[in-house]
N, C-alpha and C positions, 0 to 999 in steps of 0.2 A: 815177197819183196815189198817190204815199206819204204817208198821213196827211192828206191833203187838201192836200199840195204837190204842186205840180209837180216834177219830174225834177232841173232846173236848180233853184229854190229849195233841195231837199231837200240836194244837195250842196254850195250854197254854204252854208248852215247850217252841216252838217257841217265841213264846210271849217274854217270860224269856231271853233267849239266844238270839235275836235279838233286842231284845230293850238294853242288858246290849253291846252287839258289837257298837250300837248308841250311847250310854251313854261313852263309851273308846272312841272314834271317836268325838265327843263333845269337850271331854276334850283335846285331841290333837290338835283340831283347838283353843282350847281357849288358849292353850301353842303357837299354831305357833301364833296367833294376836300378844300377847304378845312377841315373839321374835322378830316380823317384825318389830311390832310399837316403838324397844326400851323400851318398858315400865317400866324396871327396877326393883327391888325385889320388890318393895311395890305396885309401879303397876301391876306386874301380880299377887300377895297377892290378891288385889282389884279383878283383873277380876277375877279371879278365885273363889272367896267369891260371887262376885253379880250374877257372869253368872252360876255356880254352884247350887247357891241355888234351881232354878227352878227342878233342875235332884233331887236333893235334897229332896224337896217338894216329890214326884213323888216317890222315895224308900222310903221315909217317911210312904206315905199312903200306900203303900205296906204292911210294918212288923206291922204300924197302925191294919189295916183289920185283919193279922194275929193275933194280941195280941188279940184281941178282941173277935177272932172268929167266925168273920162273911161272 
C-alpha cells in the first residue's frame, strides 16, 4: 500500500496526472516554436491543429474506453 493505495490504483493515478503534466508541457513548447519561429496567428492555428491532434488522438481513446466500458 502507497499512501493507502493499492499498487494498481497508485499507477493509474500517476498515469493520469503525469501524463496530463506532459500533455500542458507539449503544448507550451508547441506555443514557444511558434513564437520563436514568427509563425504568426494562422501559423501557430496550424501547429497547434497538426502537432495537437496526436495528444488529441490519445484523450480521445481514453473517454473512447470509458464510453464503452471496457
Amino acid at each position: 500500500m502507497i499512501f493507502g493505495l493499492s499498487v494498481a490504483e497508485f499507477e493509474d493515478l500517476s498515469l493520469k496526472f503525469l501524463l496530463s503534466g506532459l500533455i500542458a508541457y507539449m503544448f507550451f513548447i508547441i506555443w514557444n516554436v511558434a513564437r520563436v519561429s514568427r509563425a504568426g496567428r494562422y501559423g501557430t492555428i496550424w501547429l497547434f491543429l497538426v502537432m495537437g491532434l496526436g495528444m488529441f488522438g490519445f484523450m480521445a481513446k481514453e473517454l473512447i474506453i470509458k464510453l464503452l466500458g471496457l
